[in-house]
C-alpha positions as CSV (number, residue, x, y, z in Angstrom):
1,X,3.8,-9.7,23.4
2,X,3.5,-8.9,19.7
3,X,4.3,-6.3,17.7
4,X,2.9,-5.7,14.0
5,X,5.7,-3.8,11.7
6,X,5.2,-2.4,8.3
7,X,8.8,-3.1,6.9
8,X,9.7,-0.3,4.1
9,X,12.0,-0.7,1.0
10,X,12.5,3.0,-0.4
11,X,14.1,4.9,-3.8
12,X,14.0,8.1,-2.1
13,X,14.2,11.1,-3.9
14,X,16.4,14.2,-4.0
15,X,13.6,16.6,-2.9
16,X,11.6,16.8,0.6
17,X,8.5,16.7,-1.5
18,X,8.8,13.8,-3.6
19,X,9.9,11.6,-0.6
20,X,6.7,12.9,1.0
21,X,4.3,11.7,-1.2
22,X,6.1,8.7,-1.5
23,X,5.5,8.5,2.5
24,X,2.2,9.5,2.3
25,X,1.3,6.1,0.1
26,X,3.0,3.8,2.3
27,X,0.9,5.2,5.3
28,X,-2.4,4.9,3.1
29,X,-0.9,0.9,2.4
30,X,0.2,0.3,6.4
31,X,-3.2,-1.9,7.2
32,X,-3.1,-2.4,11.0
33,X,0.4,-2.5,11.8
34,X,1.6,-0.5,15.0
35,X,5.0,0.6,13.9
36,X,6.1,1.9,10.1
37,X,9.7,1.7,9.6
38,X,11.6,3.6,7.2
39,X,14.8,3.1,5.3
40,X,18.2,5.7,6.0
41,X,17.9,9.5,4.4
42,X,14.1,8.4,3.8
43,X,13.4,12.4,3.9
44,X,16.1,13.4,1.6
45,X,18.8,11.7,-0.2
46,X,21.3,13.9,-2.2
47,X,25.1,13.5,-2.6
48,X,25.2,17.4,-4.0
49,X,25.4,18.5,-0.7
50,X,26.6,21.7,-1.3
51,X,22.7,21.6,-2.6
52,X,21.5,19.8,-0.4
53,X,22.4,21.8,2.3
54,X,20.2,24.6,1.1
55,X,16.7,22.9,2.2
56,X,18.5,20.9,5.5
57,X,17.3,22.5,8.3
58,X,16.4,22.1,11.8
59,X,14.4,18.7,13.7
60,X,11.7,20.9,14.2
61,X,11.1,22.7,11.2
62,X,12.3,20.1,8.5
63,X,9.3,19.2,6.3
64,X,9.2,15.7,6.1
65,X,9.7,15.0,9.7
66,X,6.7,17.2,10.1
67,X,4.9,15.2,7.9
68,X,5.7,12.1,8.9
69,X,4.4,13.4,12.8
70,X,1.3,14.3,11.1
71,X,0.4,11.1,9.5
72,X,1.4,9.2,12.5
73,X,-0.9,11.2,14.9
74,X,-3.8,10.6,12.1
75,X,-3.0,7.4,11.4
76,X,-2.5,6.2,15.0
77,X,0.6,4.5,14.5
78,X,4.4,5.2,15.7
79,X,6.6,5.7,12.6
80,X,10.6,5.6,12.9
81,X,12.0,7.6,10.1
82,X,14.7,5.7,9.4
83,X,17.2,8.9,8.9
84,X,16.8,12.3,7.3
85,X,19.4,14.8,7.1
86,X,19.1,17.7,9.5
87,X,20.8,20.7,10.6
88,X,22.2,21.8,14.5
89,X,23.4,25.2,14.4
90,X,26.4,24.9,11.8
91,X,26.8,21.2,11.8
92,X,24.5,18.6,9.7
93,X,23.5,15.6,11.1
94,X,22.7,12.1,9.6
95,X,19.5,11.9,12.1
96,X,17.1,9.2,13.2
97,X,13.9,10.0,14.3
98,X,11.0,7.8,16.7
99,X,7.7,9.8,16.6
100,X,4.8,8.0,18.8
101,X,1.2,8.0,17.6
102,X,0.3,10.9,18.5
103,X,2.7,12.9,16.5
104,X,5.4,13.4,19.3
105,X,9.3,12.9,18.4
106,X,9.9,10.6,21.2
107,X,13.4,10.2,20.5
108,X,16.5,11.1,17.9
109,X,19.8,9.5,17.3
110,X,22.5,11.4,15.3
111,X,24.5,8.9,13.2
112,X,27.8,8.0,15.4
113,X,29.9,5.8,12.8
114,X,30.1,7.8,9.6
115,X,31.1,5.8,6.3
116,X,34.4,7.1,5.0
117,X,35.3,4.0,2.9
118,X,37.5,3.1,0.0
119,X,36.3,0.4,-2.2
120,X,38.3,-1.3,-4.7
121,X,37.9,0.4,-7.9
122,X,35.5,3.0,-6.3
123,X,35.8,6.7,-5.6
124,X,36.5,7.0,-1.9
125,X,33.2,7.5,-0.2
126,X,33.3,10.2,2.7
127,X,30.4,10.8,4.7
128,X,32.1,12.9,7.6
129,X,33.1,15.4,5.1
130,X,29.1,15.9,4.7
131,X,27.9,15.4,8.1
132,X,29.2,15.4,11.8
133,X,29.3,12.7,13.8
134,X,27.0,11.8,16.7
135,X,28.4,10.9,20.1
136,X,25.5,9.9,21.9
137,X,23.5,6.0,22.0
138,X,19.7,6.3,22.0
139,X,17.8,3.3,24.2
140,X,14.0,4.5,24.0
141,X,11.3,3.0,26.2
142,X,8.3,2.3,24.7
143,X,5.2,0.1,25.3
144,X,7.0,-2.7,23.8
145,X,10.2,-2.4,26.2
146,X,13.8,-0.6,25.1
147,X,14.5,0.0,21.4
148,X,18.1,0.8,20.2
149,X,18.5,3.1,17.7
150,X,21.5,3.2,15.0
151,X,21.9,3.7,11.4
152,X,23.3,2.2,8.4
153,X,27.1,1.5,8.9
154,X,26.8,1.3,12.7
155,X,25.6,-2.0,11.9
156,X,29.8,-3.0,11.6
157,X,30.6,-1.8,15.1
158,X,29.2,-4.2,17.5
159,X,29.7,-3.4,20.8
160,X,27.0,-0.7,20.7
161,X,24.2,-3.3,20.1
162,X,25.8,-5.1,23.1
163,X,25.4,-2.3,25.5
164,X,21.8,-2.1,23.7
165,X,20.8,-5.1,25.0
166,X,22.7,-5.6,27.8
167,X,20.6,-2.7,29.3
168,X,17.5,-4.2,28.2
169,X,16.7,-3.8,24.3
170,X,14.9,-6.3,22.5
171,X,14.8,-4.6,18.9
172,X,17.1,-3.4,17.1
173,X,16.7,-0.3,14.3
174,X,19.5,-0.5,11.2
175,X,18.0,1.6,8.9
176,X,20.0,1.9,6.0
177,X,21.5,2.9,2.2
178,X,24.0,0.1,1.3
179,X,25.7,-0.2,-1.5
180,X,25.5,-2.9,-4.3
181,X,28.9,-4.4,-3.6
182,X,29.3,-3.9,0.4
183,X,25.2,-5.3,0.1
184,X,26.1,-8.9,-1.5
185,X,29.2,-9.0,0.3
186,X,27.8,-8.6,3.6
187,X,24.1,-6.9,4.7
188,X,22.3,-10.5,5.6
189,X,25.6,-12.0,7.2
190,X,26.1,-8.6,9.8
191,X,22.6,-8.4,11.0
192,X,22.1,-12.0,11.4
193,X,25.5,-11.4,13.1
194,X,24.1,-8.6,15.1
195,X,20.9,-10.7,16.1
196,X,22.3,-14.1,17.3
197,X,25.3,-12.3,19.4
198,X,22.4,-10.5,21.3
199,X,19.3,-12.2,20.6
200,X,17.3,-9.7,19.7
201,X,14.9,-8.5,16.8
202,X,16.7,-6.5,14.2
203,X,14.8,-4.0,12.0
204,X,16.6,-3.0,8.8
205,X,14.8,-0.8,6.4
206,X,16.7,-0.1,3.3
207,X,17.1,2.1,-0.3
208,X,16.7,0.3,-3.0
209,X,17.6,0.8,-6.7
210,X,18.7,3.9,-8.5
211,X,18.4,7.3,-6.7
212,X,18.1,10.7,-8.6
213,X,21.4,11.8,-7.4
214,X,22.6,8.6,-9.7
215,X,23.6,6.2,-6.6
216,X,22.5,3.0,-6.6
217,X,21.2,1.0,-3.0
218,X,21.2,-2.7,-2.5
219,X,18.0,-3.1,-0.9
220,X,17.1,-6.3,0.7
221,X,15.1,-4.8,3.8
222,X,15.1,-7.3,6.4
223,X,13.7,-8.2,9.6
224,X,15.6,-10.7,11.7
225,X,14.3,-12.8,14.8
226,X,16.4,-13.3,18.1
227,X,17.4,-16.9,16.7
228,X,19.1,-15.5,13.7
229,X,16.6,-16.2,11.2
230,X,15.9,-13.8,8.0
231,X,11.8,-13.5,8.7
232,X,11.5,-11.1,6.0
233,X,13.0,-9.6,2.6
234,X,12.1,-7.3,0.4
235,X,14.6,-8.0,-2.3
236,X,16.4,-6.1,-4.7
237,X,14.4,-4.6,-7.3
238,X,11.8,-2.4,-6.5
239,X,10.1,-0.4,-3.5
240,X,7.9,-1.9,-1.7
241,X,6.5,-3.1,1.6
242,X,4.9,-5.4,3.9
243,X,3.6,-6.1,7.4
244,X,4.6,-8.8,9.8
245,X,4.1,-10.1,13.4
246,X,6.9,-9.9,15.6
247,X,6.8,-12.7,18.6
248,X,8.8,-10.4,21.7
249,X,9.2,-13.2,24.0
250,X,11.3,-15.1,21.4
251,X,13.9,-12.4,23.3
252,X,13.7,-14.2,26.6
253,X,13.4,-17.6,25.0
254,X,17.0,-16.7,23.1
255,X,18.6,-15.7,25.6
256,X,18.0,-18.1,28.0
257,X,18.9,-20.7,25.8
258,X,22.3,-18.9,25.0
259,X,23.1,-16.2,27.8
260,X,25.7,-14.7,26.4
261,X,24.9,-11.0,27.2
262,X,26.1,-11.9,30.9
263,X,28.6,-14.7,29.6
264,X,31.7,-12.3,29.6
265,X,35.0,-13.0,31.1
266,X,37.8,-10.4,32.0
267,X,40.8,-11.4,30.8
268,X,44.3,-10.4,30.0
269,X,46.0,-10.1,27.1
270,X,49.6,-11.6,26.0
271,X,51.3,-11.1,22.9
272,X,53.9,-13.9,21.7
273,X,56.4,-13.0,19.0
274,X,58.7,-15.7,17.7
275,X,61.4,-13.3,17.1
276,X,61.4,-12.5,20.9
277,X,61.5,-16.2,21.8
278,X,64.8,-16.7,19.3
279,X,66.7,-13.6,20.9
């Protein structure tokens, strides 16, 4: 089974608006592909979230998700938003959206691993004190089989991808925002990670170069096959985009060759201290 994905690289905007046009022009540029995939706060990226906050609003009524629906219902095609900030009563959600081709929201994943990080000689970077967390793991069935659905710095906590596929997924969404630094350090190297451990297809949208709210993303979108191997990247420099072919069976083929999703051992654990042995 195949299945033809137009891989986005993103320098989204501050302002629903301009990230809709910008949307708007990769669906005009999508050719034939089945599934659009979009980088992390593809809808609206602002670290002024005490402004930001003022046009967040609900699944239903935020803009770009409503467009995004619309273009996928005229375009034919199922588009998975990557994220877009949204609002549940009082709380504000880093969100993931999968909308079908006919313009339905099929599924949403609120981000569960928020990054509150302190890099050397960086401001500390807190994302929880912006948005809550999600406690909930999204598989979705869809014609192509399950889908798992994360976001960004999820990508570091593995044993949700395990249950992923352990119940059946064979692609993988890590839309995200990296930064330069964490990028080089260690993008390629997690979701090749994240692919061989479970043989499965990793999709990994990303933001790329300097944002109007003056952060910088790494880039580097990147699809990754069951075998480990870096099928596509978009580089560092500029938006873009491009469409390519993924080969689903390559899932079974992996994992046969290397069944490790069934390969686990209970065990006990025993903790040796040479201080203990001297007394």
């Amino acid at each position: 089974m195949k299945l033809d994905v137009t891989l986005v690289q993103m320098c989204s905007t501050d302002n629903h608006q301009g990230n809709i046009e910008l949307v708007k022009r990769i669906v005009q540029k999508s050719g034939n592909s089945d599934l659009i995939a979009l980088p992390e706060v593809s809808g609206l990226m602002n670290k002024n979230f005490s402004k930001a906050r003022k046009s967040i609003t609900t699944i239903e009524n935020d803009p770009f998700i409503i467009t995004c629906q619309d273009l996928a219902r005229e375009a034919g095609k199922w588009i998975h938003i990557g994220s877009t900030p949204v609002r549940e009563g009082d709380k504000y959600y880093n969100c993931s959206v999968l909308i079908t081709p006919q313009g339905i929201i099929l599924a949403s994943y609120n981000k569960i691993h928020l990054f509150d990080v302190l890099l050397e000689g960086r401001k500390a970077i807190g994302e929880s004190q912006r948005y809550t967390a999600g406690d909930v793991a999204v598989l979705v069935d869809t014609p192509w089989g399950f889908w798992g659905m994360s976001i960004c710095y999820d990508l570091r906590f593995p044993g949700i991808y395990r249950e992923y596929c352990q119940k059946g997924a064979s692609v993988i969404f890590i839309p995200s925002a990296f930064t330069v630094p964490t990028g080089k350090a260690h993008w390629e190297v997690l979701l090749r990670a994240r692919a061989i451990e479970n043989g499965t297809w990793v999709i990994a949208a990303a933001q790329v170069g300097d944002h109007d709210d003056g952060r910088t993303s790494y880039g580097h979108s990147m699809i990754v096959n069951p075998w480990g191997e870096v099928i596509a990247d978009l580089g560092g420099k500029e938006p873009c985009q491009a469409n390519y072919t993924l080969d689903l069976t390559l899932v079974d083929s992996s994992r046969k060759q290397i069944p490790s999703l069934v390969g686990s051992k209970d065990y006990t654990f025993r903790h040796v201290s040479q201080k203990a042995n001297e007394d």
